[in-house]
C-alpha positions, 0 to 999 in steps of 0.5 A: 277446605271450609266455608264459613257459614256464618255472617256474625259472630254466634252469641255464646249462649247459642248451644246450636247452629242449623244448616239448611243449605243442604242436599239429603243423603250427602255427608257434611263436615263441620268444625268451628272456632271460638273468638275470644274476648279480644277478638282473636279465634281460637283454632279449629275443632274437631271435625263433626260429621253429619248426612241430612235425612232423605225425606224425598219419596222415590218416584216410579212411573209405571204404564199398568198392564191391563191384559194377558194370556194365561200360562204365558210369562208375563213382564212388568217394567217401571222407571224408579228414580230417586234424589239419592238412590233407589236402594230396592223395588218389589213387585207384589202380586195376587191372584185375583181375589185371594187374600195374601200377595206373592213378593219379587224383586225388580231388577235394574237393568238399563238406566231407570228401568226396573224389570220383573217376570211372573212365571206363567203358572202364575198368570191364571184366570181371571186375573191378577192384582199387583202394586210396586214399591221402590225405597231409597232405604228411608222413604219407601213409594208405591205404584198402586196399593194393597186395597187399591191394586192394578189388575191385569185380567187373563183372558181365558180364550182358545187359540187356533193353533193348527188346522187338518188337513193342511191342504184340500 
């Protein structure tokens, strides 16, 4: 079924209508009528079809992570949400100081929640540079920056891992 949108008749002249009442990224129908001179409605036009563009940046809430141990497989998470849909999230990291960022994908896994790994030969002294970015496939939004990225340092430190002998 239609609702009329209009509360009066549109001038002849009038060559547009404008819907503001609208969700983006949900498709609307459309179709319209012509009233006569005579004041009877002529019927109803093809349907048109048109979805409003989603101007509404993804929003990631993200507690940075500010330490790790080297060699040692590291995890990121992040919330993403978005007033569509969160169509893509992608980490990018560095070790800290080089010039080119490495790229991978988050991956959903519950509700909100997006998780990544870096594999431990990445996590190196002394640290690493990263930034997220979520997109809804119009409007992409980032956790940190390339020229302002989160660093993670890796502490580089020796660990007891055994004591000889065991007794004595």
């Amino acid at each position: 079924s239609y609702t009329r949108l209009n509360s009066t008749i549109i001038p002849s002249a009038t060559k547009q209508f404008r819907d503001t009442n609208v969700q983006p990224g949900q498709p609307y129908y459309y179709k319209f009528s012509v009233v006569q001179t005579d004041f009877t409605e002529s019927q109803a036009s093809n349907i048109a079809q048109g979805t409003p563009l989603d101007t509404i940046l993804p929003v990631i809430s993200h507690v940075p992570l500010t330490t790790a141990s080297p060699s040692q497989t590291l995890s990121l998470v992040a919330d993403i949400t978005d007033n569509v849909a969160v169509t893509g999230a992608t980490l990018y990291f560095r070790v800290q100081g080089a010039s080119t960022y490495e790229s991978r994908s988050l991956v959903k896994t519950t509700g909100n929640r997006y998780s990544v790994a870096i594999e431990g030969s990445r996590v190196v002294a002394p640290g690493l540079e990263y930034y997220l970015t979520a997109t809804d496939g119009r409007t992409t939004a980032l956790s940190g920056r390339p020229d302002q990225p989160y660093l993670i340092v890796v502490q580089d430190r020796p660990v007891l891992t055994g004591i000889t002998p065991a007794t004595g």
